[in-house]
C-alpha positions in Angstrom: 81.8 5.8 158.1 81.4 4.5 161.7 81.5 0.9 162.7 80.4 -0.4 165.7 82.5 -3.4 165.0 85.8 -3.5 166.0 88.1 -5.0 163.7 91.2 -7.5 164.1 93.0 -3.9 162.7 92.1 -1.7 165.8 95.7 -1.4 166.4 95.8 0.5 162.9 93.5 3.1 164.9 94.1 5.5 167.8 92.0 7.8 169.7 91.3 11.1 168.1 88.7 12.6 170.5 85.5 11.9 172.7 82.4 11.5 170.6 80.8 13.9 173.1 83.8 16.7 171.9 81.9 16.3 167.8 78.7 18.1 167.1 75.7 16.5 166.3 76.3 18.1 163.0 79.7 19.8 162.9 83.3 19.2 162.9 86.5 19.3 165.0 89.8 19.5 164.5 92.7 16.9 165.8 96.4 16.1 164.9 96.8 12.8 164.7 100.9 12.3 164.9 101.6 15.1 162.4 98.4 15.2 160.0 95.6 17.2 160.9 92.2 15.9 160.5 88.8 16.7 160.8 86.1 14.8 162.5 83.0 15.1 161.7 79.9 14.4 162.5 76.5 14.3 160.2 73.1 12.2 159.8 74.4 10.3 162.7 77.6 9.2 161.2 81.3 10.1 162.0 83.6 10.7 159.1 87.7 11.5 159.4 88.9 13.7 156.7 92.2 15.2 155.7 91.6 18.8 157.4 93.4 20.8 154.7 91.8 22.3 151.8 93.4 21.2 148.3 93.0 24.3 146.8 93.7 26.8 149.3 95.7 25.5 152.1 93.0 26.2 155.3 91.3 23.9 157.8 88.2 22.4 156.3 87.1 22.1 159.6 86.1 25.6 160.2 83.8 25.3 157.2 79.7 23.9 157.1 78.8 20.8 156.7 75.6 19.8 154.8 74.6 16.1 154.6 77.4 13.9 153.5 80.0 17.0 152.5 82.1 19.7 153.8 82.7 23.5 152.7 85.7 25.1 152.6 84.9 28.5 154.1 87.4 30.2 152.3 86.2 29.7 148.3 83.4 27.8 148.5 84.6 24.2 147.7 82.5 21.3 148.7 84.3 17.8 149.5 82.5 14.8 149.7 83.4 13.1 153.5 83.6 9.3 152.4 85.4 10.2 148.9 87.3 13.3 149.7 86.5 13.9 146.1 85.8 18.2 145.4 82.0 18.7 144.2 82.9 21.4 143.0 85.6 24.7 141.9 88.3 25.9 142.4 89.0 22.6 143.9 89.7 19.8 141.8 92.0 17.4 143.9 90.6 15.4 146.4 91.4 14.9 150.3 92.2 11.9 152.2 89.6 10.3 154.1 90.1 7.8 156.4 88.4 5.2 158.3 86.6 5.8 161.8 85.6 3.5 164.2 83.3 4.1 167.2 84.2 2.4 170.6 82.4 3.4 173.8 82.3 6.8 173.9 85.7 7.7 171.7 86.3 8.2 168.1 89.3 6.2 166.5 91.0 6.6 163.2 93.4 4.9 161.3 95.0 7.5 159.0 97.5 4.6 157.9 94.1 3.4 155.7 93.1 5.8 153.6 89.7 5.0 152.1 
């Protein structure tokens, strides 16, 4: 979830994209070093999520999101974005999520903090 705070760990996180670049509610793709994640916005918050489907190996990114999950657009899976937890089959292994934070106008995440 977004914090407005920044913590003594900001050095954890690094840029992943303007907030301006995320839909009001949508998602975007970024590679952070070698991982690629998905930020996304919804309700007014900003979630960072593993952007690979555990059951079927596509970009969650390219799928809907609806309140406080994502669908894979593939099969149909729903993740939850601040568990990374499946809602439902043929997923049944979660995603990493990771912490945002919001600073100015960017989006930071810390993948080495998975939530």
């Amino acid at each position: 979830m977004g914090d407005l705070n920044l913590s003594d760990h900001m050095n954890d996180y690094v840029r992943a994209c303007a907030l301006a670049d995320v839909p009001e509610v949508g998602a975007i793709s970024v590679e952070i070093g070698d991982t690629p994640v998905a930020i996304v916005r919804s309700n007014g918050q900003v979630y960072a999520i593993y952007d690979v489907c555990s059951h079927a190996d596509v970009p969650l990114s390219e799928g809907d999101i609806e309140d406080t999950t994502i669908e894979c657009w593939l099969h149909g899976s729903r993740f939850d974005l601040t568990t990374g937890n499946p809602i439902g089959l043929p997923a049944f292994r979660p995603v990493p999520v990771y912490p945002t934070k919001i600073d100015g106008d960017d989006v930071f995440v810390s993948i080495n903090q998975e939530s």
